[in-house]
KEMAR-758095 format. One record per atom (N, C-alpha, C): x, y, z; residue in three letters. Coordinates in steps of 0.02 Angstrom, whole numbers, padded with zeros to 5 digits, always signed. Atoms other than C-alpha are relative to their C-alpha. Example, Ala and Ser with C-alpha at 12.3 -4.5 7.8 and 13.67 -1.06 7.14 Angstrom:
REM residues 2
+00045-00059+00000ALA+00615-00225+00390ALA+00045+00060+00000ALA-00042-00059-00003SER+00684-00053+00357SER-00039+00055+00037SER
REM end
This chain:
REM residues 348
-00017-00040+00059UNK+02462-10095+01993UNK-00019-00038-00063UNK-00013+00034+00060UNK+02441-10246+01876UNK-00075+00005-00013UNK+00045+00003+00038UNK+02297-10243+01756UNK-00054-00038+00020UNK+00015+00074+00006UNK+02154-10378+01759UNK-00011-00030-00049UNK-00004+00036+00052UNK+02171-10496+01655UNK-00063-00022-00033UNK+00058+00023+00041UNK+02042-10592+01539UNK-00027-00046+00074UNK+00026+00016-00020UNK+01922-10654+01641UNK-00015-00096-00032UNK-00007+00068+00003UNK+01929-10863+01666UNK+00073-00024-00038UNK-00072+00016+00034UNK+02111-10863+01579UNK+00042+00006+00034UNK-00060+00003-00026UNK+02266-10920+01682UNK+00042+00040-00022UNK-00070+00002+00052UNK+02418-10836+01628UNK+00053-00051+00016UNK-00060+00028-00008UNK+02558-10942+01599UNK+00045+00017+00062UNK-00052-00015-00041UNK+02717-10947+01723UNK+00052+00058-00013UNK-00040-00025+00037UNK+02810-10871+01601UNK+00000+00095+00004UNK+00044-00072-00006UNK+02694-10713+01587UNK+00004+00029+00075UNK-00022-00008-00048UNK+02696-10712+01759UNK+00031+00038+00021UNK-00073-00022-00039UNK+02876-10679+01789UNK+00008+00055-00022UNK-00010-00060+00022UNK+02881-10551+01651UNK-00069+00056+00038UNK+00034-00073-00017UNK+02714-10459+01739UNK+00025+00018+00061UNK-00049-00010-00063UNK+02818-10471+01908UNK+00043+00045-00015UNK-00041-00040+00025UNK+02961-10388+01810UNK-00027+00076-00023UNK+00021-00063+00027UNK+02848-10251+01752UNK-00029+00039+00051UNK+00043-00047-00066UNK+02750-10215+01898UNK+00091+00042+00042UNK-00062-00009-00045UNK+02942-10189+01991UNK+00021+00066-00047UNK-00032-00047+00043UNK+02998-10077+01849UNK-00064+00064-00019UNK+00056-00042-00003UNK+02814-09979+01845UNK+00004+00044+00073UNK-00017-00050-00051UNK+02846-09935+02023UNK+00081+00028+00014UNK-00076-00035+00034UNK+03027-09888+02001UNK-00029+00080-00022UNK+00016-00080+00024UNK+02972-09754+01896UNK-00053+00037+00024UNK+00063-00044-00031UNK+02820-09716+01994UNK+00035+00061+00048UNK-00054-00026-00039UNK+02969-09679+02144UNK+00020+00059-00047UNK-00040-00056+00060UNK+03069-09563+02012UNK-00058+00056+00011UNK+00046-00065+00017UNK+02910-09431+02011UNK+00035+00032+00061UNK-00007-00045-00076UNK+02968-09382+02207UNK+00063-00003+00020UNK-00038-00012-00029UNK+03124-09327+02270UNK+00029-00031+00040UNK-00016+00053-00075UNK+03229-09456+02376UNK+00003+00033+00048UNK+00005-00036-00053UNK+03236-09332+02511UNK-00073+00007+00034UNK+00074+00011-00010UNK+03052-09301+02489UNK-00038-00074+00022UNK+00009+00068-00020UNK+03028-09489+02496UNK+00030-00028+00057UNK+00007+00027-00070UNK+03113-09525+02643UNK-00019+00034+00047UNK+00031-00049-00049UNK+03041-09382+02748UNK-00088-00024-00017UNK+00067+00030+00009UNK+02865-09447+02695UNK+00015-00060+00036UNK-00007+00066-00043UNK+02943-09633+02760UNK+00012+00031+00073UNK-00007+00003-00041UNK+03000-09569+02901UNK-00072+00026+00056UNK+00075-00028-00021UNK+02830-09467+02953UNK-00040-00052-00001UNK+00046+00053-00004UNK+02720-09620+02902UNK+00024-00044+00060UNK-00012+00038-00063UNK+02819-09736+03015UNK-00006+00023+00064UNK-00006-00037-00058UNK+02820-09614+03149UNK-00101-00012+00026UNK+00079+00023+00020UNK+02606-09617+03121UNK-00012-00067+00001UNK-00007+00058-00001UNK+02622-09787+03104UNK+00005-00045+00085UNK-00024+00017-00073UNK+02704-09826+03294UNK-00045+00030+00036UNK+00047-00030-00039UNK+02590-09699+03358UNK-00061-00031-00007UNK+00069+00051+00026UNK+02429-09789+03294UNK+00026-00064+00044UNK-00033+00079-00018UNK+02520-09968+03351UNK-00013+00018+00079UNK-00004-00009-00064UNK+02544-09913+03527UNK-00066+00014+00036UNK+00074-00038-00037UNK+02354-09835+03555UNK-00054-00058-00028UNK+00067+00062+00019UNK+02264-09990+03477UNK-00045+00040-00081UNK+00021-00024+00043UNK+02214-09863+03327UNK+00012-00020-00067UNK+00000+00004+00080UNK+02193-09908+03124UNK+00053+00064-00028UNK-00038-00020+00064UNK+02333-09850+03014UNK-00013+00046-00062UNK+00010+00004+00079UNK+02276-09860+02854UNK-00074-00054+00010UNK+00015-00049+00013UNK+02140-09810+02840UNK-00027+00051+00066UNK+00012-00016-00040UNK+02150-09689+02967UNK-00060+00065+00008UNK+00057-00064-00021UNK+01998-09587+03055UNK+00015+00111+00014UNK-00036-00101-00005UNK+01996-09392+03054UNK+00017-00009+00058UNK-00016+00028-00066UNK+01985-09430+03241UNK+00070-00015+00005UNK-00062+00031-00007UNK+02146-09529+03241UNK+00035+00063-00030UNK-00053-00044+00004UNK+02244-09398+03156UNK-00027+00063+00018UNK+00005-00037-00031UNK+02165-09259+03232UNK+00049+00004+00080UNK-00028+00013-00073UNK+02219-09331+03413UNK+00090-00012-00028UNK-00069-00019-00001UNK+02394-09364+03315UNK+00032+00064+00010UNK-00028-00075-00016UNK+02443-09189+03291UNK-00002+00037+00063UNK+00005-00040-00062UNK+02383-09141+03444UNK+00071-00025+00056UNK-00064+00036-00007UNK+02530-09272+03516UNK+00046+00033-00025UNK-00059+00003+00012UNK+02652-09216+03402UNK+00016+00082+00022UNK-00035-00069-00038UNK+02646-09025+03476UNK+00009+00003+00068UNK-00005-00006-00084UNK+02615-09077+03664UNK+00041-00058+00029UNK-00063+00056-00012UNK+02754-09230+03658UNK+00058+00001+00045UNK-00024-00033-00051UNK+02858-09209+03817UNK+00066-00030-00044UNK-00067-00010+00022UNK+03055-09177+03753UNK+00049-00087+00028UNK-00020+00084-00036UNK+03137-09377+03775UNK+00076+00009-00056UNK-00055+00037+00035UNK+03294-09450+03720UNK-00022-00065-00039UNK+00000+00061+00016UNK+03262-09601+03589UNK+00046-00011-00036UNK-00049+00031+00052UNK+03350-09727+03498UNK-00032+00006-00063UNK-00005-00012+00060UNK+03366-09688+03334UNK+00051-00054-00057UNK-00039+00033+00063UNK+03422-09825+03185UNK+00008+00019-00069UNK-00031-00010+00058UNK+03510-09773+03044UNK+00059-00043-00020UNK-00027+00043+00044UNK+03616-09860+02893UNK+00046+00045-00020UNK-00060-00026+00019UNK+03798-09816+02900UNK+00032-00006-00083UNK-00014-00007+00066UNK+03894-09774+02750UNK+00036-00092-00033UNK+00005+00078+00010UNK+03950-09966+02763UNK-00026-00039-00010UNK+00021+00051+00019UNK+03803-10035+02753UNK-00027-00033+00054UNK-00005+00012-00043UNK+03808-10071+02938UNK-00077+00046+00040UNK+00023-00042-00072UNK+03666-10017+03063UNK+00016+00019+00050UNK-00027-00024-00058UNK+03678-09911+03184UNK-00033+00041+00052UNK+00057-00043-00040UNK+03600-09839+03347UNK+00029+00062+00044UNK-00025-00056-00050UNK+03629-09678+03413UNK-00064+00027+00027UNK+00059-00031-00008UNK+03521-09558+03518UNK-00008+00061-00022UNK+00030-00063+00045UNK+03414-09435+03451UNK-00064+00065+00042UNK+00022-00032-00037UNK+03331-09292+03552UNK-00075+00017-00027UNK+00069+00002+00016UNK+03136-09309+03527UNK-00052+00063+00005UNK+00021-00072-00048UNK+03046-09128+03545UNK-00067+00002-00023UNK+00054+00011+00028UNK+02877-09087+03503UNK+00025+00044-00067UNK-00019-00028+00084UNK+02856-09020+03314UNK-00008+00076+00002UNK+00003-00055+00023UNK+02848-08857+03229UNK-00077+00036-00055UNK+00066-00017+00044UNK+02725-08771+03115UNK+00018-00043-00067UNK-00034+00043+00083UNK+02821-08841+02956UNK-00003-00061+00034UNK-00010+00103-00026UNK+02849-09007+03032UNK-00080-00040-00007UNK+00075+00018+00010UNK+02661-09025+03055UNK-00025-00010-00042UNK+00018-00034+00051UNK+02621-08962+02910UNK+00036-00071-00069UNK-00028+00055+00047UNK+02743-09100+02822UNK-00038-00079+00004UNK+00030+00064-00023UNK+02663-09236+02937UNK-00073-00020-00018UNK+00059-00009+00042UNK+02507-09194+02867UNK-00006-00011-00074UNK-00025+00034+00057UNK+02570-09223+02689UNK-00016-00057+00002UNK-00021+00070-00018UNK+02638-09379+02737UNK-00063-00058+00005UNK+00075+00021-00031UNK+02471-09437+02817UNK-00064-00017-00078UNK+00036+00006+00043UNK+02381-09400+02659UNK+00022-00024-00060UNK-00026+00035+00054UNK+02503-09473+02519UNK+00000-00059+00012UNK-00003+00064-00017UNK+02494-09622+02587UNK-00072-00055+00001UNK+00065+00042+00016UNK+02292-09664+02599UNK-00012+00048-00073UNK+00053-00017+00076UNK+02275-09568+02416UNK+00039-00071-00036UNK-00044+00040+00027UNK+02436-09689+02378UNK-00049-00090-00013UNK+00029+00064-00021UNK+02312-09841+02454UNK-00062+00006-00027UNK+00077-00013+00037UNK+02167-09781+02357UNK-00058+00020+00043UNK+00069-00022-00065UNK+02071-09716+02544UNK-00013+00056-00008UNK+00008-00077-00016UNK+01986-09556+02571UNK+00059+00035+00043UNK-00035-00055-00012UNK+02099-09418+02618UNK-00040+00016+00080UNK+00029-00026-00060UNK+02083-09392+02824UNK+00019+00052+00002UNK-00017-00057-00021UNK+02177-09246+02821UNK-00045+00074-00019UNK+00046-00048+00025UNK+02045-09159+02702UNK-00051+00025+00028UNK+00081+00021-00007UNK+01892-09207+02829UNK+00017+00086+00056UNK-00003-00058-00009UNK+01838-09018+02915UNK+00053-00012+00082UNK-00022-00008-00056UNK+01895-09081+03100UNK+00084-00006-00002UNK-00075-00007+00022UNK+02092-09105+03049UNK+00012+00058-00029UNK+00005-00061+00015UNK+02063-08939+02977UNK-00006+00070+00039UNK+00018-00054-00066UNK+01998-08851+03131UNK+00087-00013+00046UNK-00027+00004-00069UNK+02118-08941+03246UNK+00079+00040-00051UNK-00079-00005+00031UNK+02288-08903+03143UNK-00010+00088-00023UNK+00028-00082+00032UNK+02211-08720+03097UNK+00011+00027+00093UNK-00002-00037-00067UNK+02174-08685+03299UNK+00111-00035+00040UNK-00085-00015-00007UNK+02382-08749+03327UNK+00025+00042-00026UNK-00023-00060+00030UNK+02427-08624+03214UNK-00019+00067+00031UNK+00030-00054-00039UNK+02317-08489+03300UNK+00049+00019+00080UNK-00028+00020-00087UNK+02396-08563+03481UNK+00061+00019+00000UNK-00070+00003-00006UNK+02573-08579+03431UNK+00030+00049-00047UNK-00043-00036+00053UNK+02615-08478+03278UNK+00017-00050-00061UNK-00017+00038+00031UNK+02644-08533+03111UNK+00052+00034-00036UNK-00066-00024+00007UNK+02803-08413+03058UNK+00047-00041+00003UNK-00087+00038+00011UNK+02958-08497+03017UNK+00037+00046+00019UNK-00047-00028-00013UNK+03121-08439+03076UNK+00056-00026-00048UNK-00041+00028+00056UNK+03220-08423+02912UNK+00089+00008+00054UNK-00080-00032-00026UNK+03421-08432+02944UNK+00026+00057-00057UNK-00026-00077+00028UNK+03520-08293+02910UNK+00027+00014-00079UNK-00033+00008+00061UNK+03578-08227+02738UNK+00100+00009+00027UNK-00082-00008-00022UNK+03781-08237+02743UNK-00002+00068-00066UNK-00019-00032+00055UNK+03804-08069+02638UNK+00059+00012-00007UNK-00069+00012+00043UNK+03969-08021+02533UNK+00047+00013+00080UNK-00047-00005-00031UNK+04037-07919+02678UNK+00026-00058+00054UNK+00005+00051-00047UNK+04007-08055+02815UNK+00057-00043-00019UNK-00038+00035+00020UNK+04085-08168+02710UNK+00062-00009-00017UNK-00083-00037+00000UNK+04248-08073+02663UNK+00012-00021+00072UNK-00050-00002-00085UNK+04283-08049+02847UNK-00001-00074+00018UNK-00007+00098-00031UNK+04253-08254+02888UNK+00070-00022-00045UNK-00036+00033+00028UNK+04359-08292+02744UNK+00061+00010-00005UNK-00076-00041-00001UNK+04508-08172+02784UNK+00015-00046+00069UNK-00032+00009-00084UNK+04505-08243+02973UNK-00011-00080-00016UNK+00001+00075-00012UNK+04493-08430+02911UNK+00049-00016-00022UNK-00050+00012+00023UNK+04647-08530+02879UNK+00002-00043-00057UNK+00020+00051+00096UNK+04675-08623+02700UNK+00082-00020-00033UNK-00072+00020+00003UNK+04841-08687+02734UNK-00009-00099-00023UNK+00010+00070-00021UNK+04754-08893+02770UNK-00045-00011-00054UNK+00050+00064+00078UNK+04668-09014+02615UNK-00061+00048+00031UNK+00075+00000-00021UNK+04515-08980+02710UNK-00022+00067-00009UNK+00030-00068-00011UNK+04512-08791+02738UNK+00013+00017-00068UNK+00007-00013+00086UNK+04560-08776+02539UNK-00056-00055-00009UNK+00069+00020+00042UNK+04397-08881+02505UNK-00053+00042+00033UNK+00078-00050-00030UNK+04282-08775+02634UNK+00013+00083-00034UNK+00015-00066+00055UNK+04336-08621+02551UNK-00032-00017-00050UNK+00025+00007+00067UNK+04295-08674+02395UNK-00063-00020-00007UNK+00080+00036-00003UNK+04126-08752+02436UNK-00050+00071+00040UNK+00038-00063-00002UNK+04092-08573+02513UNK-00022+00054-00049UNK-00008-00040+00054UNK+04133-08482+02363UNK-00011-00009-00037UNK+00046+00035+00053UNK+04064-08600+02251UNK-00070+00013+00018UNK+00088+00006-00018UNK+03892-08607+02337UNK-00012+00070-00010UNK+00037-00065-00018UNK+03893-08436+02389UNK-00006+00040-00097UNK-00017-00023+00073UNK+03947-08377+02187UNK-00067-00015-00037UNK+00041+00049+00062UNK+03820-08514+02102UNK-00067+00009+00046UNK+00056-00027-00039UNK+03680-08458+02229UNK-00038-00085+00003UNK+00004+00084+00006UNK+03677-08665+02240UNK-00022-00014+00058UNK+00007+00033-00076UNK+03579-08758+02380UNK+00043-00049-00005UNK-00064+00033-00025UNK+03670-08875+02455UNK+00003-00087-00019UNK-00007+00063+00038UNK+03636-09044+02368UNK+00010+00023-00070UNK-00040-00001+00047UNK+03696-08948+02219UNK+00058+00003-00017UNK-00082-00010-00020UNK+03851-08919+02284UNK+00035-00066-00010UNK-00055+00082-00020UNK+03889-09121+02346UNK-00021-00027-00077UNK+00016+00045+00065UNK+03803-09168+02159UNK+00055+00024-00064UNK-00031-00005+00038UNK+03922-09076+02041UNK+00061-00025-00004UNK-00046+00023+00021UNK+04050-09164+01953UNK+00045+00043-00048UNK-00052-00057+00042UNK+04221-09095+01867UNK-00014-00023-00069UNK+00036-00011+00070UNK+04145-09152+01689UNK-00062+00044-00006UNK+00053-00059-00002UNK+03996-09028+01729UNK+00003+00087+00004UNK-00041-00070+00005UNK+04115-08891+01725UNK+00035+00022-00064UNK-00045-00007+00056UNK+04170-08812+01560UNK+00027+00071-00005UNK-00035-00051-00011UNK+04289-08671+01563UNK+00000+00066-00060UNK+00016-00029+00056UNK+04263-08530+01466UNK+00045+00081+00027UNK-00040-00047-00023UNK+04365-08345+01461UNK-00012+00067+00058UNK+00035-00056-00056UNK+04239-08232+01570UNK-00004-00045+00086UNK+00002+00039-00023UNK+04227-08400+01683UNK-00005-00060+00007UNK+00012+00058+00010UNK+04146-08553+01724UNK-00077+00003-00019UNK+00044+00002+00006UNK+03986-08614+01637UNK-00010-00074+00039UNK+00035+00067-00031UNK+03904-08759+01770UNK-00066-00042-00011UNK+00067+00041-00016UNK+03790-08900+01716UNK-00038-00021+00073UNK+00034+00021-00065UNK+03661-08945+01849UNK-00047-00068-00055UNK+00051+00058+00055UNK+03598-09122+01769UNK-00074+00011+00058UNK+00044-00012-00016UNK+03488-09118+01893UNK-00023+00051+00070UNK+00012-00042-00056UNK+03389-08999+02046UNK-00058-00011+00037UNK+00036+00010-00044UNK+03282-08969+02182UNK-00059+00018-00071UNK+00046-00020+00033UNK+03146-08887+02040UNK+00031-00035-00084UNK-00013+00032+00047UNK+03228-08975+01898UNK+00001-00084+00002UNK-00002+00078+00002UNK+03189-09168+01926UNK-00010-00059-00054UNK-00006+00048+00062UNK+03163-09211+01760UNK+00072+00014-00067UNK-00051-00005+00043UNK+03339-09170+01707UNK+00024+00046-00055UNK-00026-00055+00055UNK+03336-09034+01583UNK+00054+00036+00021UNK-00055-00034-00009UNK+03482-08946+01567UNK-00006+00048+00018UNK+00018-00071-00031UNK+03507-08803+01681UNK+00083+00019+00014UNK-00076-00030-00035UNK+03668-08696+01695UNK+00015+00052+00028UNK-00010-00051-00019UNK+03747-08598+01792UNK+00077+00038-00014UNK-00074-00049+00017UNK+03882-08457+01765UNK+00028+00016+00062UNK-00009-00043-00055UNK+03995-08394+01878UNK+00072+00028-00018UNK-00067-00011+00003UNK+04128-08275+01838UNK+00043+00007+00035UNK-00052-00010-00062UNK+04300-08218+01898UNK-00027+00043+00031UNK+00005-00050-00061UNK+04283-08111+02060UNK+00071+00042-00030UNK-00026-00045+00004UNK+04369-07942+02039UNK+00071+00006+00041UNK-00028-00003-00029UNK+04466-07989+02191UNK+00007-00067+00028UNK-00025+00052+00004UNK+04577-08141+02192UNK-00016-00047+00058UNK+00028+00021-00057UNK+04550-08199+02374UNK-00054+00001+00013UNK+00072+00018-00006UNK+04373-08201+02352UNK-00019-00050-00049UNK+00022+00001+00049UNK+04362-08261+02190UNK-00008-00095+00003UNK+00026+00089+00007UNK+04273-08463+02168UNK+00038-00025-00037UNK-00029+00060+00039UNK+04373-08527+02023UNK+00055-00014+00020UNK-00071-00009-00032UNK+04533-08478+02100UNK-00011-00061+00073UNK+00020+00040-00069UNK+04479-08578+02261UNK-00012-00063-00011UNK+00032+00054+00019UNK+04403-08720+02167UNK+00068-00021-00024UNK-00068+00034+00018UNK+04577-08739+02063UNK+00059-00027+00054UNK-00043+00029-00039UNK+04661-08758+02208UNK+00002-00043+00053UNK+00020+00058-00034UNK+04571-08870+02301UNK+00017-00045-00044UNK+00000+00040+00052UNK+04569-08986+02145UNK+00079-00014-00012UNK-00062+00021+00000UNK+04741-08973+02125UNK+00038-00043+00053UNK-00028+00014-00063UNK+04782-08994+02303UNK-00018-00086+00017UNK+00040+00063-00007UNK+04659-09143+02313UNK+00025-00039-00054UNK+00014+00034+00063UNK+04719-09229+02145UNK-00072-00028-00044UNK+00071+00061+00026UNK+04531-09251+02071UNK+00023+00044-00073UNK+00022+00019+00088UNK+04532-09261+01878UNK-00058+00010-00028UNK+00037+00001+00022UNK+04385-09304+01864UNK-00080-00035+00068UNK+00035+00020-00063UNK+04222-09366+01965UNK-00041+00056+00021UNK+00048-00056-00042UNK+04121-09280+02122UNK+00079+00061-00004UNK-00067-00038-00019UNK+04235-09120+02176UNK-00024+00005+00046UNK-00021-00012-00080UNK+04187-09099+02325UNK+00000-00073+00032UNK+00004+00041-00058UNK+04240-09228+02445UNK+00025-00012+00051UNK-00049+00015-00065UNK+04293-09302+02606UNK+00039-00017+00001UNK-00085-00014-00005UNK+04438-09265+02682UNK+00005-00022+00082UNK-00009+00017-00079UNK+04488-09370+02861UNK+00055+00047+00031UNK-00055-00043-00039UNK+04590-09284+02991UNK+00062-00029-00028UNK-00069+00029+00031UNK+04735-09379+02917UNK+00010+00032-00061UNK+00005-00037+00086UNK+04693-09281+02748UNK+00007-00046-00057UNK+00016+00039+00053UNK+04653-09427+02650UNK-00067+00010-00036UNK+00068-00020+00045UNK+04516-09393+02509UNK-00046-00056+00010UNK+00047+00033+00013UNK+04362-09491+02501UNK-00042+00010-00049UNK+00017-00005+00047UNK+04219-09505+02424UNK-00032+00076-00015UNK+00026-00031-00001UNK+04087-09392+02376UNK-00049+00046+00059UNK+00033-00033-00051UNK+04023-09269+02512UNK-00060-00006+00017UNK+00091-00008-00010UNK+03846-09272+02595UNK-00033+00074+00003UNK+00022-00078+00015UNK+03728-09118+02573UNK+00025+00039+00049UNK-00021-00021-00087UNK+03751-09096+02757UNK+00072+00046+00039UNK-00069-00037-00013UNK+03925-09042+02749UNK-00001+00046-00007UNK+00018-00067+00025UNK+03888-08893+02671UNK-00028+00035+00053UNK+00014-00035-00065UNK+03799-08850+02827UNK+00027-00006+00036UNK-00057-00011-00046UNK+03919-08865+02934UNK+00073+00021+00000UNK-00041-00022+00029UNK+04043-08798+02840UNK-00004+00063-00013UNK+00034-00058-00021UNK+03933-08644+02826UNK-00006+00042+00078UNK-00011-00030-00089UNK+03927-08618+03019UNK+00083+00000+00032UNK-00076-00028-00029UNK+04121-08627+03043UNK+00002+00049-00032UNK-00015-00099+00015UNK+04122-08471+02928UNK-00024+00039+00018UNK+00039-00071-00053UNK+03995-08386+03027UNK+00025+00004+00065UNK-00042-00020-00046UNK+04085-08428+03163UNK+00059+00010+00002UNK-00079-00029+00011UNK+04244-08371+03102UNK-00018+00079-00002UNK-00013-00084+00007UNK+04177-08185+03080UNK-00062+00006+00038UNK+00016-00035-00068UNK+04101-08189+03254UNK-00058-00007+00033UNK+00072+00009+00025UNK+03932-08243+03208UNK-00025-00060+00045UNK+00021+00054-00033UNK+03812-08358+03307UNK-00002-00070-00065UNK+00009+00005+00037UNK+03841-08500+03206UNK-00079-00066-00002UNK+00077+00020+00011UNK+03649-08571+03248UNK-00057+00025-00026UNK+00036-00029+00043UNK+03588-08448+03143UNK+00015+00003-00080UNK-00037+00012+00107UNK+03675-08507+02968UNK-00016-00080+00011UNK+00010+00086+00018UNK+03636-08667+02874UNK+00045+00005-00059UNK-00019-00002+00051UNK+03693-08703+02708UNK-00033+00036-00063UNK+00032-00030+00046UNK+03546-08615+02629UNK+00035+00092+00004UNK-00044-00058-00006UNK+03637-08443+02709UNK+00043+00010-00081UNK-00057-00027+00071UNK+03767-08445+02560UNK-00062-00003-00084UNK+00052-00008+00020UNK+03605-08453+02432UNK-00025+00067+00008UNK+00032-00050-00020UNK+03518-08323+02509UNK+00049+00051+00006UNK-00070-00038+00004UNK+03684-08240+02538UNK-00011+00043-00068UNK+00005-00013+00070UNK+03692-08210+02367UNK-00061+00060-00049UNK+00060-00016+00034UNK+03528-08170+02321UNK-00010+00087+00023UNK+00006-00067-00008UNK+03535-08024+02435UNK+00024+00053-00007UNK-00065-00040+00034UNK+03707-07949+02399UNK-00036+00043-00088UNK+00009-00034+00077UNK+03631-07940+02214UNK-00059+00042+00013UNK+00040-00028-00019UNK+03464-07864+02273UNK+00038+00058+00025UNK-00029-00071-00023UNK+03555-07732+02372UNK+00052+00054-00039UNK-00054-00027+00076UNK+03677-07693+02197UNK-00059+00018-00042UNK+00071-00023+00051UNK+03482-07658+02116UNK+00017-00040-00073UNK-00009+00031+00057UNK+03538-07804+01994UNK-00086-00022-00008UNK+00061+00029+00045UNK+03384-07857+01880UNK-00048-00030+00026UNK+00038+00075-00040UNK+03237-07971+01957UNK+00015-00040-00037UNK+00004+00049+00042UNK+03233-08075+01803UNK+00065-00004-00009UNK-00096+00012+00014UNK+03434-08090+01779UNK+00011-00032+00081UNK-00048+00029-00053UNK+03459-08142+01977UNK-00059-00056+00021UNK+00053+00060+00005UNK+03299-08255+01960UNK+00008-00067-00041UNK-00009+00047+00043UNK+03368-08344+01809UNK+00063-00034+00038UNK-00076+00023-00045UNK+03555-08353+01914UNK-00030-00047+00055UNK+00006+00031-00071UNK+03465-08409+02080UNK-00041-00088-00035UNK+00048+00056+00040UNK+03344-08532+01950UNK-00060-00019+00057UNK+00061-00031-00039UNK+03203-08451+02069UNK-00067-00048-00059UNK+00055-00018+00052UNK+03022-08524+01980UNK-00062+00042+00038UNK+00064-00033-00003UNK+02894-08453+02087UNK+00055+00080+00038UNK-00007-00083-00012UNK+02905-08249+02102UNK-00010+00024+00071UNK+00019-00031-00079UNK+02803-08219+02282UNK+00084-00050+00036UNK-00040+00020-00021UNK+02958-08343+02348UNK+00061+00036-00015UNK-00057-00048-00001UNK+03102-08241+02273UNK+00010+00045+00041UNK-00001-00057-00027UNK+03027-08084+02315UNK+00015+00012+00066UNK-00015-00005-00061UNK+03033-08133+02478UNK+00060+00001+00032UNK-00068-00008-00034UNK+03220-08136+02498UNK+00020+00072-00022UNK-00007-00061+00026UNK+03231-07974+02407UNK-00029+00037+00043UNK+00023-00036-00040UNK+03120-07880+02531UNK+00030-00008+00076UNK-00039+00006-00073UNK+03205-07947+02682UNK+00075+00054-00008UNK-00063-00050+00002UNK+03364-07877+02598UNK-00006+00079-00004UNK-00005-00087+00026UNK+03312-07712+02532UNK-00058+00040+00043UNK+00056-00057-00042UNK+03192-07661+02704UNK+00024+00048+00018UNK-00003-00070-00027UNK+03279-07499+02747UNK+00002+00040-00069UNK-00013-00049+00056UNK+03293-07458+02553UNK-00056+00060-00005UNK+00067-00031+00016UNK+03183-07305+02536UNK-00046+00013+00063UNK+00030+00001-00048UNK+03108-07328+02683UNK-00046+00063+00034UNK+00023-00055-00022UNK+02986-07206+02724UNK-00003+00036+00061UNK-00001-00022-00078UNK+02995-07184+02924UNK+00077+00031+00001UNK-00086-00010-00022UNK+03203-07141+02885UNK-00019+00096-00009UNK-00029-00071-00009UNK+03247-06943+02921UNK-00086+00036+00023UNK+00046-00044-00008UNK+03081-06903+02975UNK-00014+00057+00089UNK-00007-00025-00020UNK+03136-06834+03126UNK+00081+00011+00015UNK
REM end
């Protein structure tokens, strides 16, 4: 990253230390452009590319179309294994559990392919993923296998009523999973906006609550983005009502609001995104629902469709959802509103 210097001129020690200091603080902010999520799903894909290369005697960096042609072809025909898997407990501590190895998906591919190519533009190499034969081969998988995603389900209003009548909200815990339903599902919030808001990002106002989002999945450079969410018409549904009484129940002041809660019902800290999804599938399986067809994006999409099916505004539930591209909205809107109108209805 560092410059070159004058040609036949040492720098000092001094200079040195401070261009050491700068280069460290140049890539710092280089990091900041990408998403820590995004960044470790790129680490984890490279290393994965990485072991695979290591094991076959194949170049890395800079790798041949060849070489990642024959990867992908691996990562869809990979026979289903158990491995060890190391991850960095919330202590600090490593730790090995196992992890069920399968072959990939169309998206998965599709990421690993990313991955593959941020990494030799990162190293200043030609781009293998660009060359035509990584093109053919990852084009004829798609042909072979399908490249369709299988979105999860929307949780809409009624769904959600009936989970939340048949769930209990007597225990710390089940007064924070309501509230993290009725928050998300209200604020049409994915689910690292949920574990990121703090009770200073909340300012109370007489129609409801107005919510800062310092930052988002499409907001990474921090501008201020808020969201509204008023009272619900009907008290047992309604988010602020749910939220006050978690908060109360929990003593937080101030801080994250959502957090963990041990079977003993001691608070912790701040929640992981993750919770939210699994906190999402006990309410689908509270009103009966498979719950391997809900994530945490369900209460999102939830949302989005309830208002679609009320014929609220595009641009009013685009600015709520903080939608930026249009063909992506639309697409939850047409899932919701396919029998509206529908021309094949009463024709016989």
């Amino acid at each position: 990253m560092r410059s070159v210097g004058v040609p036949g001129v040492t720098p000092s020690a001094e200079i040195e230390r401070y261009l050491d200091i700068e280069d460290r603080r140049l890539r710092e902010l280089a990091e900041k452009a990408v998403a820590p999520a995004t960044r470790r799903n790129y680490a984890a894909d490279w290393d994965s590319f990485c072991s695979w290369c290591m094991d076959r005697g194949f170049a890395a960096l800079p790798a041949s179309p060849d070489t990642v042609a024959r990867y992908l072809r691996w990562l869809i025909d990979r026979p289903t294994v158990v491995v060890a898997e190391t991850f960095v407990a919330r202590t600090g501590a490593l730790t090995v559990r196992p992890r069920l190895r399968k072959p990939v998906k169309a998206a998965t591919l599709r990421r690993h392919l990313v991955s593959i190519g941020v990494a030799h533009r990162a190293a200043n190499f030609d781009d293998p993923t660009k060359s035509l034969l990584v093109k053919a081969v990852a084009r004829g998988i798609r042909v072979e296998r399908g490249s369709a995603c299988t979105p999860k389900e929307a949780l809409g209003r009624d769904t959600l009523r009936a989970a939340l009548l048949a769930l209990p909200s007597e225990r710390l815990i089940e007064k924070r999973d309501r509230a993290i339903v009725l928050f998300g599902w209200s604020g049409a919030f994915r689910r690292s906006e949920i574990a990121a808001v703090d009770v200073e990002h909340i300012r109370r106002e007489q129609k409801g609550i107005d919510i800062l989002l310092p930052r988002s999945k499409t907001n990474q450079e921090g501008l201020h983005e808020r969201v509204l969410i008023g009272h619900a018409s009907d008290p047992k549904f309604c988010a602020i009502i749910a939220l006050d009484e978690w908060l109360r129940a929990a003593g937080i002041t101030s801080g994250s609001i959502f957090r963990r809660v041990d079977r003993h019902g001691n608070v912790g800290g701040r929640i992981a995104a993750e919770v939210v999804a699994a906190v999402t599938k006990r309410v689908a399986s509270a009103a009966g629902l498979d719950p391997r067809l809900f994530a945490a994006h369900s209460l999102r999409s939830g949302w989005i469709s309830t208002a679609a099916q009320e014929d609220k505004r595009e641009r009013d539930m685009m600015r709520h959802s903080r939608h930026k591209s249009v063909p992506v909205f639309r697409g939850y809107v047409r899932q919701a509103t396919k029998w509206s109108d529908h021309p094949g209805l009463d024709l016989l």
